[in-house]
N, CA, C and O atoms as CSV, one atom per row, in Angstrom:
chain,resi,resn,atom,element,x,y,z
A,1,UNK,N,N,89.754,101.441,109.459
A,1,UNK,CA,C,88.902,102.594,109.515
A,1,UNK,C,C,87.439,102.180,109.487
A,1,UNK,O,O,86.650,103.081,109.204
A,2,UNK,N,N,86.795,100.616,109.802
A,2,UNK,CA,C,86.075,100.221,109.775
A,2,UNK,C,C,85.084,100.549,111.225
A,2,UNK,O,O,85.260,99.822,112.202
A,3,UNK,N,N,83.961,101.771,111.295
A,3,UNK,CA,C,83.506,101.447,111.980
A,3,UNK,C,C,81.648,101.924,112.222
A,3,UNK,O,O,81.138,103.002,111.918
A,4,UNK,N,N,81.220,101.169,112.614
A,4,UNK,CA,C,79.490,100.653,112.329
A,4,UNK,C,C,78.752,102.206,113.425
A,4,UNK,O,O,77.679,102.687,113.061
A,5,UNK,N,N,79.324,102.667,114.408
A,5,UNK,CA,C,78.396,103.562,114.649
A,5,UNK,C,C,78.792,105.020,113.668
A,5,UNK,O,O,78.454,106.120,114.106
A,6,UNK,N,N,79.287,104.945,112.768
A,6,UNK,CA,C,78.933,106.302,112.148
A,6,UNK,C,C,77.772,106.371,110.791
A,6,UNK,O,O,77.165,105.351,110.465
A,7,UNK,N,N,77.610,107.393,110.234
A,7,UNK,CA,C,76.669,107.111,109.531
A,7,UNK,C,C,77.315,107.180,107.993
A,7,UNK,O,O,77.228,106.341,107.096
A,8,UNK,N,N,77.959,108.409,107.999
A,8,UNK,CA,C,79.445,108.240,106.833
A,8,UNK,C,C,79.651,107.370,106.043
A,8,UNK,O,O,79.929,106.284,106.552
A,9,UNK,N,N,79.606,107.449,104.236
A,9,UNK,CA,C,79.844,105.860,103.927
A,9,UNK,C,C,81.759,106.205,103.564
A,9,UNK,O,O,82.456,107.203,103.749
A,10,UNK,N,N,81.935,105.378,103.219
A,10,UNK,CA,C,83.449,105.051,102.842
A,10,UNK,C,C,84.115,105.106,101.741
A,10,UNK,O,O,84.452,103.976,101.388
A,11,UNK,N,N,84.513,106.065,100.920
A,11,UNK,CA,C,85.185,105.644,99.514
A,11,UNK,C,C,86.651,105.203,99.296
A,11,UNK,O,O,87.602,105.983,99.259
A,12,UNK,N,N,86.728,103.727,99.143
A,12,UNK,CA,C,87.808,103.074,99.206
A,12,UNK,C,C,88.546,103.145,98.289
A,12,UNK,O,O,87.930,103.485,97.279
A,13,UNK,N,N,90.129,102.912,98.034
A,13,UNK,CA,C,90.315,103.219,96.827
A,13,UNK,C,C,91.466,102.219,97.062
A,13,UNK,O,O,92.145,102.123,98.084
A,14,UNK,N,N,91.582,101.349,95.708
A,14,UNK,CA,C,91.831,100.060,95.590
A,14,UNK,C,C,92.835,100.094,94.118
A,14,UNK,O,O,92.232,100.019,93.048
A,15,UNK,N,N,94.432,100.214,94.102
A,15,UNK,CA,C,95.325,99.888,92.768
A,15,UNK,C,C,96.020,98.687,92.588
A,15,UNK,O,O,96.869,98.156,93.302
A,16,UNK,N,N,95.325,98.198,91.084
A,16,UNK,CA,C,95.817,96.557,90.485
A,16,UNK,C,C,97.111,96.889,90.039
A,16,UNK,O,O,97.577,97.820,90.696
A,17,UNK,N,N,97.847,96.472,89.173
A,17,UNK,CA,C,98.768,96.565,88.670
A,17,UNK,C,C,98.010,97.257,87.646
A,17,UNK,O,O,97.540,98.160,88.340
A,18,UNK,N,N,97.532,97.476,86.394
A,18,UNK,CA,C,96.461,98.248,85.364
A,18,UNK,C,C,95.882,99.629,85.877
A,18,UNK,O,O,95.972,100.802,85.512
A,19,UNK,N,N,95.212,98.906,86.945
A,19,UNK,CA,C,93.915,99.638,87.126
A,19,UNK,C,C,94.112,100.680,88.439
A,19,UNK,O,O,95.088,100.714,89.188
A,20,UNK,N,N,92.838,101.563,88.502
A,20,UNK,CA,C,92.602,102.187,89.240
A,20,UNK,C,C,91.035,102.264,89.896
A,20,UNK,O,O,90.217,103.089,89.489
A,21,UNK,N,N,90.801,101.491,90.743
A,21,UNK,CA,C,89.047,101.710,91.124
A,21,UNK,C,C,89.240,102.742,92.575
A,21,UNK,O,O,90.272,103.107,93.138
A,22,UNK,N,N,87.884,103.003,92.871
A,22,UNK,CA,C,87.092,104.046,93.827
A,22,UNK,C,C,85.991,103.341,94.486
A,22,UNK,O,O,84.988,103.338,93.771
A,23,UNK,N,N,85.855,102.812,95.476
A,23,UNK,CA,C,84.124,102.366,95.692
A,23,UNK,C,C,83.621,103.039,96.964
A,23,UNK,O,O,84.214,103.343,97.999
A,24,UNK,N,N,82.671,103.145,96.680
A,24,UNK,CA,C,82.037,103.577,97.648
A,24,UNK,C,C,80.897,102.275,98.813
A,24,UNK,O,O,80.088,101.383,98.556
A,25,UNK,N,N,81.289,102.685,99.675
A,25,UNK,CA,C,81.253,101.561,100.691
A,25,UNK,C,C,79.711,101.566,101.730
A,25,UNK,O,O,79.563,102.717,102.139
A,26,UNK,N,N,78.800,100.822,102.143
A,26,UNK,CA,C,78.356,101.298,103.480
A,26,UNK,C,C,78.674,100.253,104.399
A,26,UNK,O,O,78.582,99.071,104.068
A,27,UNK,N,N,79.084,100.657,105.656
A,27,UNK,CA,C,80.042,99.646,106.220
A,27,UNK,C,C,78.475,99.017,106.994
A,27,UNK,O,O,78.400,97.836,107.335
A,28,UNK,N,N,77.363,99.946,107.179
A,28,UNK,CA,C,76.798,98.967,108.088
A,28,UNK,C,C,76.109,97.866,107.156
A,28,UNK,O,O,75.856,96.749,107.606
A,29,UNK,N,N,75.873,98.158,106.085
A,29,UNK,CA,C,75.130,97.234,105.320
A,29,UNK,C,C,75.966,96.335,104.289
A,29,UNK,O,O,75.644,95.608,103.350
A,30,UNK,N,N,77.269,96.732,104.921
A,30,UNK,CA,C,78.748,95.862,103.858
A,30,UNK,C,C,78.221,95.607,102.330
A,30,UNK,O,O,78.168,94.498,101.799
A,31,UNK,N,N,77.815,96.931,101.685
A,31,UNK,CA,C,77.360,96.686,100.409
A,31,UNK,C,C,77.978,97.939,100.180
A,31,UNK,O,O,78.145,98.917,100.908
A,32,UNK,N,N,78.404,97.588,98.527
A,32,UNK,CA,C,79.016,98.894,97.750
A,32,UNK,C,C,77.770,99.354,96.578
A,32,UNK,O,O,77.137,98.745,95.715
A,33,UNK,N,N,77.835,101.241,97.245
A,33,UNK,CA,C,76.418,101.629,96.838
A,33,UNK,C,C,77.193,101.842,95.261
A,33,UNK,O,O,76.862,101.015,94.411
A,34,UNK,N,N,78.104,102.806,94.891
A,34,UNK,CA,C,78.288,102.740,93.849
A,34,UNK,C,C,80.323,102.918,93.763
A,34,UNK,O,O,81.145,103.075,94.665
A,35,UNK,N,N,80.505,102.781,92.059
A,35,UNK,CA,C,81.765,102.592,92.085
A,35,UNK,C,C,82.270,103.296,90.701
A,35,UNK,O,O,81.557,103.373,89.700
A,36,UNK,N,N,83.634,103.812,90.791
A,36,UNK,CA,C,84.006,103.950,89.423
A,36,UNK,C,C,85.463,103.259,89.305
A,36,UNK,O,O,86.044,102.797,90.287
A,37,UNK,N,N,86.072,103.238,87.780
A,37,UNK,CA,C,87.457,103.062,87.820
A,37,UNK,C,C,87.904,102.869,86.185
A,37,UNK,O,O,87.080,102.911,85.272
A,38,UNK,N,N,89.297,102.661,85.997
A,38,UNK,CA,C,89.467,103.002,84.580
A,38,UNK,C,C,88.797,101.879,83.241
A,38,UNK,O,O,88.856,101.989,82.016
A,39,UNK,N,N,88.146,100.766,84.169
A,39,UNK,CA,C,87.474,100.073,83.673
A,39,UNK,C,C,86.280,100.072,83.486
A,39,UNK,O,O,85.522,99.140,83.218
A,40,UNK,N,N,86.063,101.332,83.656
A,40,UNK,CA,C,84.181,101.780,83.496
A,40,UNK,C,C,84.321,101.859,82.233
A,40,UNK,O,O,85.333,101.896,81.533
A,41,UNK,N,N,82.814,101.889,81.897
A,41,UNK,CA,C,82.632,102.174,80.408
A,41,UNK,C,C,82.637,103.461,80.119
A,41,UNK,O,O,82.978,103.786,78.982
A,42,UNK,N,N,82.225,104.575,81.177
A,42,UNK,CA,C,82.349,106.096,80.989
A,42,UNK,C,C,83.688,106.565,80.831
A,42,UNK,O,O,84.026,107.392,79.984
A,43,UNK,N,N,84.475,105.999,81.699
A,43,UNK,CA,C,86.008,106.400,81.285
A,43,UNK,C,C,86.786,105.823,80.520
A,43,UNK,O,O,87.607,106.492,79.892
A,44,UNK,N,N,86.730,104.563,80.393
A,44,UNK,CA,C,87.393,103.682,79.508
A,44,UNK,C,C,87.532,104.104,78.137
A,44,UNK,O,O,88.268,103.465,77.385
A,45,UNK,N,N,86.895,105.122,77.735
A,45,UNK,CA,C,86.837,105.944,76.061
A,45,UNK,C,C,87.729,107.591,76.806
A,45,UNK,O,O,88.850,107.648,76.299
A,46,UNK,N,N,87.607,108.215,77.313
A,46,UNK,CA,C,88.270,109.072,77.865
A,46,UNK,C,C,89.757,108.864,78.201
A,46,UNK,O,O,90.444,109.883,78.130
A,47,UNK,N,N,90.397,107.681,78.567
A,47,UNK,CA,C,91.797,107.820,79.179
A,47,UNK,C,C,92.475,107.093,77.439
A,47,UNK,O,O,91.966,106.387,76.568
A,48,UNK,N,N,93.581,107.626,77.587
A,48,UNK,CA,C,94.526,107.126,76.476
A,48,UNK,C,C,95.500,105.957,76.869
A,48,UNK,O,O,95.598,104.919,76.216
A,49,UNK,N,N,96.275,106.267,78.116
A,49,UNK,CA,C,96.841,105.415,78.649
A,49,UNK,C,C,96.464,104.246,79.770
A,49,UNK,O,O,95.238,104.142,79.740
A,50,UNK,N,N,96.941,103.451,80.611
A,50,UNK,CA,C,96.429,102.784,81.197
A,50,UNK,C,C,96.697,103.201,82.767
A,50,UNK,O,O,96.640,104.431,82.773
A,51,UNK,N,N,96.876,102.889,83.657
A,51,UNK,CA,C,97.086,103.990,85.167
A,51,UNK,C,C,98.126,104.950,85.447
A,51,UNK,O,O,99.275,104.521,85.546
A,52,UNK,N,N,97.925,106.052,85.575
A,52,UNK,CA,C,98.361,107.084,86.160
A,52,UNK,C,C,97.766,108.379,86.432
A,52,UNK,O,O,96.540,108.402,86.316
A,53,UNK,N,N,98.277,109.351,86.733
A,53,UNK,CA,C,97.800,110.421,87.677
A,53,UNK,C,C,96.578,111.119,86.905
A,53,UNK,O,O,95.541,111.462,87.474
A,54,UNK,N,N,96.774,111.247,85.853
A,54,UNK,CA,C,95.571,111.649,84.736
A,54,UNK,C,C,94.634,111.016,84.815
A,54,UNK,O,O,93.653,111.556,85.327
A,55,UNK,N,N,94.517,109.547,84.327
A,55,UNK,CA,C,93.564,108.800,84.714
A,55,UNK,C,C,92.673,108.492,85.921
A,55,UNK,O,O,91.483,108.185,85.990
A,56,UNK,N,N,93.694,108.683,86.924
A,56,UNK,CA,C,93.036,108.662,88.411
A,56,UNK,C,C,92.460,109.816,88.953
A,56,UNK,O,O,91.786,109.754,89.981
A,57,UNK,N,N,92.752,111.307,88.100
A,57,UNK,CA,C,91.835,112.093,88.017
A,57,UNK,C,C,90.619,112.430,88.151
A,57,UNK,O,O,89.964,113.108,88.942
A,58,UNK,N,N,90.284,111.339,86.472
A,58,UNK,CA,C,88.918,111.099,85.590
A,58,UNK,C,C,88.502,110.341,86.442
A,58,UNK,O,O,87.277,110.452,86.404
A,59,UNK,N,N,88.813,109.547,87.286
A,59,UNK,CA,C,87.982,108.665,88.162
A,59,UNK,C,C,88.100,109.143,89.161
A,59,UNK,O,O,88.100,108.036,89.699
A,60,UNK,N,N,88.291,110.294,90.590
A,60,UNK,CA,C,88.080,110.972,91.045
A,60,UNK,C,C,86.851,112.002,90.524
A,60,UNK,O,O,86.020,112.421,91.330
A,61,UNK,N,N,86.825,112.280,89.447
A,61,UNK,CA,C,85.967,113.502,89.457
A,61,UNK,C,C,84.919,112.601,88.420
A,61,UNK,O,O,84.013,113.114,87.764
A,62,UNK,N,N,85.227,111.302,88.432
A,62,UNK,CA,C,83.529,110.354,87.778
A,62,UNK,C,C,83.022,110.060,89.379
A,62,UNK,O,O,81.834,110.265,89.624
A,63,UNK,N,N,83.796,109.644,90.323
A,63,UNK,CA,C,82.680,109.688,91.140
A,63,UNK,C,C,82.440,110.614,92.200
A,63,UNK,O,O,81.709,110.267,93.128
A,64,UNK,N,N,83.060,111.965,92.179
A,64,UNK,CA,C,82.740,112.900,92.679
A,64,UNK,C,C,80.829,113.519,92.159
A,64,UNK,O,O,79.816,113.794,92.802
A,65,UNK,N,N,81.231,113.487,90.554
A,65,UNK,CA,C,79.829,113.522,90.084
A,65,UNK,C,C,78.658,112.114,90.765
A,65,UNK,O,O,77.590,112.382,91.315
A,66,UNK,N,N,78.972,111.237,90.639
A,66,UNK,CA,C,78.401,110.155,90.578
A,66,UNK,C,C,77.714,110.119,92.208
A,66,UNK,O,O,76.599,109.688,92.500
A,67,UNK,N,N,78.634,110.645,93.046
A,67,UNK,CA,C,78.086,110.983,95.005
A,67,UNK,C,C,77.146,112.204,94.872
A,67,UNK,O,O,76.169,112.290,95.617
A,68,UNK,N,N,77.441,113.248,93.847
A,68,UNK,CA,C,76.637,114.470,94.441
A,68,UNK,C,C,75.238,113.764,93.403
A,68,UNK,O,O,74.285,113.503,94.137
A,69,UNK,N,N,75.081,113.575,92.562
A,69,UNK,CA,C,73.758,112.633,92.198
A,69,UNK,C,C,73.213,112.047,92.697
A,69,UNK,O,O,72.109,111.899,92.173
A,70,UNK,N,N,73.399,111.359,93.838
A,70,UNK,CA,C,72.971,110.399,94.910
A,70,UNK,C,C,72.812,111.283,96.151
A,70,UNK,O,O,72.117,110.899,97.092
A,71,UNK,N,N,73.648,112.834,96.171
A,71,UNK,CA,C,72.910,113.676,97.517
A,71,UNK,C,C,73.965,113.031,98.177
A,71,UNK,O,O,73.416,112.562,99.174
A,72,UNK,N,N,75.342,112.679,98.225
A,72,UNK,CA,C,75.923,112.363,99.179
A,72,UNK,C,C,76.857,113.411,99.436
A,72,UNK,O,O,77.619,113.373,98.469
A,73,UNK,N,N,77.307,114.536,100.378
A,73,UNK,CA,C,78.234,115.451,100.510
A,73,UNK,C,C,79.546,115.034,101.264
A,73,UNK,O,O,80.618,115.618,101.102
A,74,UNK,N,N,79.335,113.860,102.187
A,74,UNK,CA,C,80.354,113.593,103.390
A,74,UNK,C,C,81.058,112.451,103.425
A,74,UNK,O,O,79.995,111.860,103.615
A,75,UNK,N,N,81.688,111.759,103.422
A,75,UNK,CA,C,82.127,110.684,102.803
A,75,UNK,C,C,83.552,110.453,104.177
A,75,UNK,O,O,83.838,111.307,105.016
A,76,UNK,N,N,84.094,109.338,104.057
A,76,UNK,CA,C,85.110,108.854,104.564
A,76,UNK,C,C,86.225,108.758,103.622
A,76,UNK,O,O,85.668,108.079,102.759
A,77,UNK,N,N,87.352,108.949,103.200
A,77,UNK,CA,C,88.615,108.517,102.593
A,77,UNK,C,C,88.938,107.634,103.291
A,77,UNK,O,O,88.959,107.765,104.515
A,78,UNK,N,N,89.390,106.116,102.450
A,78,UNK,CA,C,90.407,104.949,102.522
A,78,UNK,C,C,90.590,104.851,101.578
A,78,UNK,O,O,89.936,104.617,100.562
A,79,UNK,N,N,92.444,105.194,102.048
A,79,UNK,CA,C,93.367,105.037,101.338
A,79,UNK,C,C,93.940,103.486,101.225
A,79,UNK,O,O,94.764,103.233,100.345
A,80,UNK,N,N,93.332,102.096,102.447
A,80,UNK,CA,C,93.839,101.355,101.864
A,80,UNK,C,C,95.650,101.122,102.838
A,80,UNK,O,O,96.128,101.572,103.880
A,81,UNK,N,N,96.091,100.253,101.823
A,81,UNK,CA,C,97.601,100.244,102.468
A,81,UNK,C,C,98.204,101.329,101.209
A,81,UNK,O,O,99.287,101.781,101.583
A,82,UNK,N,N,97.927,101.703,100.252
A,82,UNK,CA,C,98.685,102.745,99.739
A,82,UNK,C,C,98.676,104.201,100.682
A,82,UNK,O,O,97.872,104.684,101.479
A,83,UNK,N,N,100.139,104.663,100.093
A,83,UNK,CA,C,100.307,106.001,100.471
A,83,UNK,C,C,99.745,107.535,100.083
A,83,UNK,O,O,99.238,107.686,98.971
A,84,UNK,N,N,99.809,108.310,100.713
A,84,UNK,CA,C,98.583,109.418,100.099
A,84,UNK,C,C,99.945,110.341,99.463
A,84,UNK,O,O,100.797,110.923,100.135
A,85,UNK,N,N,99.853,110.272,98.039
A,85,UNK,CA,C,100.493,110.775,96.940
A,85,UNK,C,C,100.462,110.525,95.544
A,85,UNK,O,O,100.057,109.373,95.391
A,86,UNK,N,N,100.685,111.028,94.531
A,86,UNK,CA,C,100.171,110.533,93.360
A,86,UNK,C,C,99.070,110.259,93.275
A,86,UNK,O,O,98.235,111.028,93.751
A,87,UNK,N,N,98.603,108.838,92.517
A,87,UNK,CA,C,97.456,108.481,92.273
A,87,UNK,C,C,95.877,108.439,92.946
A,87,UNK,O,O,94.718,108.374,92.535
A,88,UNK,N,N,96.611,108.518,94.261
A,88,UNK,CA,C,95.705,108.568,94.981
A,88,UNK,C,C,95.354,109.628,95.493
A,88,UNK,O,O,94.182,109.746,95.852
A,89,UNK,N,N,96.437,110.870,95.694
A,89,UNK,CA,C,96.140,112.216,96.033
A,89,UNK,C,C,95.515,112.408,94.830
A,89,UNK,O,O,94.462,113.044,94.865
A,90,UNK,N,N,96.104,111.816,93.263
A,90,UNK,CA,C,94.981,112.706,92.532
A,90,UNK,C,C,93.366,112.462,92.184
A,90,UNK,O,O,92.680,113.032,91.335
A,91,UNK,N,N,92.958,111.305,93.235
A,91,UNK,CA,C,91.640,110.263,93.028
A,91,UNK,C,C,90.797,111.531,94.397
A,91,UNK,O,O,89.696,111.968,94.064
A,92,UNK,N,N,91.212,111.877,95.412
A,92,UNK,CA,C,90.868,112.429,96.431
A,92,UNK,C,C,90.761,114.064,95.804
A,92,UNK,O,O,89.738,114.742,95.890
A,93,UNK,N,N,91.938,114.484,95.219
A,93,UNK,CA,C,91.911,116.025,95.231
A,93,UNK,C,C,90.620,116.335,93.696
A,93,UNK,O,O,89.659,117.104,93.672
A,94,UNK,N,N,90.968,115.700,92.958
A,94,UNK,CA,C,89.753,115.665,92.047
A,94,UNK,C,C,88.122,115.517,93.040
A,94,UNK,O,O,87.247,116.376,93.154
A,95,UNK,N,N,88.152,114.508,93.471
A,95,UNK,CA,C,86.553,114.075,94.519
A,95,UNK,C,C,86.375,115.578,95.340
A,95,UNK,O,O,85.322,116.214,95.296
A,96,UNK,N,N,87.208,115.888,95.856
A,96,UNK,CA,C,87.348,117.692,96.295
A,96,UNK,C,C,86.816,118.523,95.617
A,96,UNK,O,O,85.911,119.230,96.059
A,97,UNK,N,N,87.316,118.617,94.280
A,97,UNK,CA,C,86.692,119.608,93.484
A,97,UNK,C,C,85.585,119.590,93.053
A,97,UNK,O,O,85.073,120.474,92.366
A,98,UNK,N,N,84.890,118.176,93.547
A,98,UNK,CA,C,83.497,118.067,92.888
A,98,UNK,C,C,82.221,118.491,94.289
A,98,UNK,O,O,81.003,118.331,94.369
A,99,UNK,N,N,83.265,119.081,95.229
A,99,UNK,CA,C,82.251,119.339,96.186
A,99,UNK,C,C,82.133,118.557,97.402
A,99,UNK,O,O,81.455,118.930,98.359
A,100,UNK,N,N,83.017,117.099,97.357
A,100,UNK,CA,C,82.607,116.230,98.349
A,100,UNK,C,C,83.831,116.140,99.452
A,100,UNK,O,O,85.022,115.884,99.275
A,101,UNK,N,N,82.958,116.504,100.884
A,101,UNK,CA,C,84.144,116.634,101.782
A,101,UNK,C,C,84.651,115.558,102.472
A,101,UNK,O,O,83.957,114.541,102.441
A,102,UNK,N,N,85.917,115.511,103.227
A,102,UNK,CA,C,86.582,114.111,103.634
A,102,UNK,C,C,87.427,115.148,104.201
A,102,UNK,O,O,88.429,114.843,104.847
C-alpha cells in the first residue's frame, strides 16, 4: 500500500507476541511522525492486562487523539499481513470514533 504520489500519511499497525503498536507513517519522507502502543507510558498505567481487544482500543483512541492534535483528519489504514478483526478492527474502529477517516 506503499505509494509516494499521495499526500495521505499511513497508520500502520504492527502485533508482537505482547504488544500492540500503531504508527503513523509518511511514506514520502519514510519517517514516523508519531506513534502509540501498549508500551507507551500513557497507556501502560491504563491497561491491566497485556494484548487484547481492550487494550487495542486504548491505543486506537491514544492515537486517534494524538492525529487530531497534529490537524490530521485523513489517514491511510495498514493492516499489515494481519487480518481485519479483533485487535485490529478494535485499533481502527476506536481511531473512527475519534474523528479520523480511512
Amino acid at each position: 500500500m506503499k505509494s509516494n504520489n499521495t499526500k495521505k500519511l499511513r497508520l500502520y499497525i504492527f502485533k508482537s507476541n505482547k504488544h500492540i503498536y500503531a504508527n503513523l507513517i509518511d511514506d514520502n519522507t519514510q519517517k514516523v511522525i508519531t506513534s502509540s502502543s501498549t508500551i507507551s507510558k500513557e497507556i501502560k498505567n491504563k491497561i491491566k492486562y497485556g494484548k487484547n481487544c481492550a487494550t487495542a482500543q486504548i491505543v486506537g483512541q491514544h492515537i486517534g487523539v494524538k492525529l487530531k492534535k497534529l490537524g490530521i483528519k485523513e489517514i491511510i489504514f495498514d493492516r499489515g499481513h494481519n487480518l481485519y478483526h479483533g485487535q485490529v478492527k478494535a485499533v481502527a474502529d476506536a481511531t473512527r470514533k475519534e474523528g479520523i477517516i480511512f
